[in-house]
C-alpha positions in Angstrom: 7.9 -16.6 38.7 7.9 -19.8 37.1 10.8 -22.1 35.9 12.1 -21.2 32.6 11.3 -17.7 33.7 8.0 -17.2 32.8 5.2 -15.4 34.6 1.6 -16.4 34.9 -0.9 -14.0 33.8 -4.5 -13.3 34.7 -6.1 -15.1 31.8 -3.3 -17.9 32.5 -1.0 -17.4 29.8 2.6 -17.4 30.3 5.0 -14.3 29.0 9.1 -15.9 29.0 11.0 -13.1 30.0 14.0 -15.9 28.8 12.8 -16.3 25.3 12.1 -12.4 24.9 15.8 -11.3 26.2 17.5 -13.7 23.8 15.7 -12.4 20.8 16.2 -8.5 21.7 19.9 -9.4 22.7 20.7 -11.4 19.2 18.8 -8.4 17.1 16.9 -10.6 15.3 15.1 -8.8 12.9 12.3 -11.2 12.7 10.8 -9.7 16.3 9.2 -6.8 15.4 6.5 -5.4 17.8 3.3 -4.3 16.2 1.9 -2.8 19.5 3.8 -0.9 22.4 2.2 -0.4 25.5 3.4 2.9 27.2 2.5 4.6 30.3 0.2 7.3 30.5 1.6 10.1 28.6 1.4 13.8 29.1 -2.0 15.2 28.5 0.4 17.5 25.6 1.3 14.7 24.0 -1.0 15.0 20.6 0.1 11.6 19.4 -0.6 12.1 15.7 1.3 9.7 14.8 -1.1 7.1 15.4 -3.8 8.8 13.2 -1.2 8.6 10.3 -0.4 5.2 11.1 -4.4 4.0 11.2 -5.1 6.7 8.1 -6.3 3.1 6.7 -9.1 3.4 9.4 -9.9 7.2 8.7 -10.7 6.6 5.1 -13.5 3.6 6.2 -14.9 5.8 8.9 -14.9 8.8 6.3 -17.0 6.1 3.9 -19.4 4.9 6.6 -19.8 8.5 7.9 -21.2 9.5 4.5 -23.1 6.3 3.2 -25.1 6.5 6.5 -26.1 9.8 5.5 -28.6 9.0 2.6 -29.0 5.3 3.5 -32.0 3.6 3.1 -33.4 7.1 1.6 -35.4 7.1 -1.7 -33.3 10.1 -3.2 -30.0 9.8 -1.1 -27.6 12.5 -2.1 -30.0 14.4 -4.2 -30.9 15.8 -0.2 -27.7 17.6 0.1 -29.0 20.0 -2.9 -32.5 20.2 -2.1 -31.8 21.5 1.7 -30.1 24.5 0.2 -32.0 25.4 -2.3 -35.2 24.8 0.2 -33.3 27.1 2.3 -32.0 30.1 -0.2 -36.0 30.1 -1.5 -37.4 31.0 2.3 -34.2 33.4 2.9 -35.5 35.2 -0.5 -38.9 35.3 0.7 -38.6 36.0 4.2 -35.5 37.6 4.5 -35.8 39.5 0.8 -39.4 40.1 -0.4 -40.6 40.5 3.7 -38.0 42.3 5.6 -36.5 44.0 2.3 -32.8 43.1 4.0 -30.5 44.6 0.9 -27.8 42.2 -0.4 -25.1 44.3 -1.1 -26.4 44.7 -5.2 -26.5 41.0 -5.9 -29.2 39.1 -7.1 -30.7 37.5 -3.7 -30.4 33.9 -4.5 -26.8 33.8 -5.1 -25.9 36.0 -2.3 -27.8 33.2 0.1 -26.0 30.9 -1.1 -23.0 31.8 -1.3 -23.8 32.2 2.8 -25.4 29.1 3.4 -22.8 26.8 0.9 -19.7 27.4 3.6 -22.3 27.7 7.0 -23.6 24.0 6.5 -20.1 22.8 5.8 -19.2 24.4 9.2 -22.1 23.6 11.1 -22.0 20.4 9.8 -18.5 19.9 11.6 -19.6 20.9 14.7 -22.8 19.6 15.2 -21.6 15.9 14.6 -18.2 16.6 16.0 -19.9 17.6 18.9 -21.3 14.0 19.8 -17.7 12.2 19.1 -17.5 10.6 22.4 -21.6 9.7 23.1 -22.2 8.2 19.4 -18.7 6.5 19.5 -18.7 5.2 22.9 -19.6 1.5 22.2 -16.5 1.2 19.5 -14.3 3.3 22.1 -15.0 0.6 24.7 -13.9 -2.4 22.7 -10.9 -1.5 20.7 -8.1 0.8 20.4 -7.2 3.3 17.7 -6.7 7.0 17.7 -10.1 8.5 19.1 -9.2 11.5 16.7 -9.6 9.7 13.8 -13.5 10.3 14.4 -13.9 13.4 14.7 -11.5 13.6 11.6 -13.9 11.6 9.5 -16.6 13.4 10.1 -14.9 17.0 8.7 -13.6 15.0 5.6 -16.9 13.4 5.1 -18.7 16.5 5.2 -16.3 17.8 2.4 -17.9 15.4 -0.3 -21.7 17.2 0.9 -19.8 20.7 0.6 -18.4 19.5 -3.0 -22.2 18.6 -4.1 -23.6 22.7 -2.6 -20.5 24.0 -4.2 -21.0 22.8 -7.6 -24.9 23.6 -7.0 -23.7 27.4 -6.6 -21.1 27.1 -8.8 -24.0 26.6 -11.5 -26.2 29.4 -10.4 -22.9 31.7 -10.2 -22.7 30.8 -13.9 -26.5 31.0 -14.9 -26.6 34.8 -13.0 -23.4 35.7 -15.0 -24.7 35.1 -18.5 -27.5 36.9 -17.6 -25.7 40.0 -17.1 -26.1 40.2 -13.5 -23.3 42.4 -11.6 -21.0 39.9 -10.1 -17.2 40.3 -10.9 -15.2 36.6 -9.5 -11.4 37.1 -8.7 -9.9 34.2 -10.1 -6.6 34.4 -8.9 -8.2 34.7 -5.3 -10.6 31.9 -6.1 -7.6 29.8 -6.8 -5.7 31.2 -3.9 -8.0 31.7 -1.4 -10.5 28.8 -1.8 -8.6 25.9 -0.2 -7.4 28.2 2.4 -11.0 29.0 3.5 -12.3 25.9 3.5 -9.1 24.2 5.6 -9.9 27.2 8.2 -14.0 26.4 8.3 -12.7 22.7 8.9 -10.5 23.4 11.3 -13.0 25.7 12.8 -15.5 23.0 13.2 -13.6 20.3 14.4 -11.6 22.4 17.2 -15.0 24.1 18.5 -17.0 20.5 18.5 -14.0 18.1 19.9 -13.8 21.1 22.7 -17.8 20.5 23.2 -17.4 16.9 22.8 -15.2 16.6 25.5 -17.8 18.7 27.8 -20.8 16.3 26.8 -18.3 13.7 28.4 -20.0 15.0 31.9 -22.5 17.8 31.3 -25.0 16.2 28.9 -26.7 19.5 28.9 -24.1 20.5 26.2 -25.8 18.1 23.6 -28.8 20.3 23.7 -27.3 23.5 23.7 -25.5 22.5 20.2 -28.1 22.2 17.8 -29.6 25.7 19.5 -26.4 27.4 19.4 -25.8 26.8 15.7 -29.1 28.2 15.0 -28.6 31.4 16.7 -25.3 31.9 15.5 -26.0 32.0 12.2 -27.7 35.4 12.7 -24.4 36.4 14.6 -22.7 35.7 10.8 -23.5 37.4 7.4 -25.5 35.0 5.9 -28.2 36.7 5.1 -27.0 40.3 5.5 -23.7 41.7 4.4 -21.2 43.2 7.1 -21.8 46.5 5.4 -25.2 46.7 6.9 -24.3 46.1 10.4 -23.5 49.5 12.1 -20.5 50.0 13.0 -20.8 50.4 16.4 -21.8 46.9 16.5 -19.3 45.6 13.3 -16.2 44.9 15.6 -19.0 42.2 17.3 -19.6 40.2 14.2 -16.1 40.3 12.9 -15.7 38.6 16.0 -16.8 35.3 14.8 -14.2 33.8 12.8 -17.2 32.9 10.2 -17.8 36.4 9.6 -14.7 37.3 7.5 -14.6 33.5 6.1 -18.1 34.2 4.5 -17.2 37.6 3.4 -14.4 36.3 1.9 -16.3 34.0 -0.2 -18.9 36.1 -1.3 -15.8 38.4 -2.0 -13.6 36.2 -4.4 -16.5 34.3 -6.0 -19.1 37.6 -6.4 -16.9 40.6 -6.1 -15.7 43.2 -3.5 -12.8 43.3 -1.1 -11.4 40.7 1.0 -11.1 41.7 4.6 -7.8 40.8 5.2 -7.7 41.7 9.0 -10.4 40.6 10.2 -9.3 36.9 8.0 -6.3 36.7 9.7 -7.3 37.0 12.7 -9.9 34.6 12.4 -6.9 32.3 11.2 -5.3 32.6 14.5 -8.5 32.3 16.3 -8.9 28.8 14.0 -5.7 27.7 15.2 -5.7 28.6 18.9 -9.6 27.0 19.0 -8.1 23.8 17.5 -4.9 23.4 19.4 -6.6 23.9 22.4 -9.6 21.4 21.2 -7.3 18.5 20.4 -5.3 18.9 23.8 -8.8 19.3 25.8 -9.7 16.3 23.3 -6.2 14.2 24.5 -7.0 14.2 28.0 -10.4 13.4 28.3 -10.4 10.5 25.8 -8.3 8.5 28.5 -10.9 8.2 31.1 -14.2 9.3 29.1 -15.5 5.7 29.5 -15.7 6.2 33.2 -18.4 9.1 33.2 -20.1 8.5 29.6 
């Protein structure tokens, strides 16, 4: 130690232990700290505090997340209707006019969509959720804030491309309705229901791709397996078949997924039919567990990911 109790640090700045206990014993409320270093904590402690406190942060990376979508494009946003539409006119052909798959009485167009509207908001989620740690590790490297604010970007983000599909089916719901076609919205459930399902597909996506994100840390092999995976599991959801055609032997299976009875659900309210309560609420719990145990998993590796990216 120095005289005048300081203490010579590595970059050769001096910290005066003197100075620091005069201003904490006289209270003066002029020393405020804007950073506290702490120990390690527990890998339970979520710390969500700090995203509130850098929400500031969340709403840029939520900006950049989707400007970089449809930058530099020649019809930017104008994408995020086209790939649906793209997609609901191959699902009619293939999937309608080929393999004669019933939809449940609806006309096929809206029935697709109203599958593939709340499957790219979740699939969205996870497949860039998924790569948190890899596409993020040059800004994790140089400066602190709450890793979880990425991931978090990306599922509000992806909300504004949902908004833009929704409207699109929104407007087809309408066009099929004055023409007479047999679909009977519960607007109660809408109202009810609607917010709820789409909290639980972004909660789904996050807690399943910071859980994967956290695996790609070490196994890169997981960065592969993503893009697959979504693929083949949305024929392991009723997109484009309804649950009633499954047999039942095999139902309990898909009501597995937790996007099963989300999907139904929305068909339900928007189109007409029943809700599947059970199998909803217990992909609600499912939801929750997945994402408790993501952002714990998520917690713990984000302290020494550097070391084995």
């Amino acid at each position: 130690m120095t005289k005048g109790g300081s203490v010579p640090t590595q970059a050769g700045f001096h910290t005066s232990f003197f100075s620091m206990s005069i201003s904490q014993a006289s209270g003066d409320p002029s020393e405020e700290w804007s950073l506290i270093i702490k120990p390690h904590t527990k890998w339970w402690d979520l710390q969500l505090g700090d995203v509130w406190r850098y929400r500031d942060l969340l709403w840029l990376f939520v900006r950049r997340d989707f400007v970089a979508v449809y930058k530099q494009t020649v019809l930017g946003p104008i994408w995020f209707i086209i790939q649906p539409i793209l997609t609901t006119l191959m699902f009619v052909v293939i999937f309608g006019n080929i393999a004669k798959i019933p939809t449940g009485g609806f006309p096929p167009i809206l029935f697709y969509l109203a599958g593939i509207t709340p499957w790219n908001y979740f699939s969205g989620c996870l497949l860039k959720t998924s790569n948190t740690f890899i596409q993020n590790a040059g800004i994790f490297g140089k400066v602190y804030f709450p890793r979880l604010i990425s991931p978090l970007s990306v599922v509000i983000s992806s909300l504004i491309q949902f908004m833009i599909q929704f409207v699109l089916f929104l407007g087809f719901l309408l066009w099929f309705g004055l023409q007479g076609a047999k679909i009977s919205p519960n607007y109660a459930q809408i109202f009810l229901l609607t917010p709820a399902l789409l909290l639980m597909m972004g909660m789904l996506g996050l807690g399943a791709g910071i859980v994967i994100s956290s695996l790609t840390t070490k196994y890169r092999d997981f960065t592969h397996l993503v893009a697959f995976g979504i693929q083949l599991a949305m024929y392991a959801t009723p997109v484009i078949y309804p649950v009633s055609q499954v047999p039942e032997k095999y139902r309990w299976i898909i009501n597995l997924n937790p996007m099963s009875p989300i999907i139904e659900s929305f068909r339900a309210i928007y189109m007409g039919g029943a809700v599947p309560w059970n199998s909803l609420s217990l992909a609600a719990g499912t939801t929750s567990v997945l994402l408790l145990l993501g952002i714990l998993i998520f917690n713990k590796v984000e302290k020494s990911f550097m070391d084995t990216v």
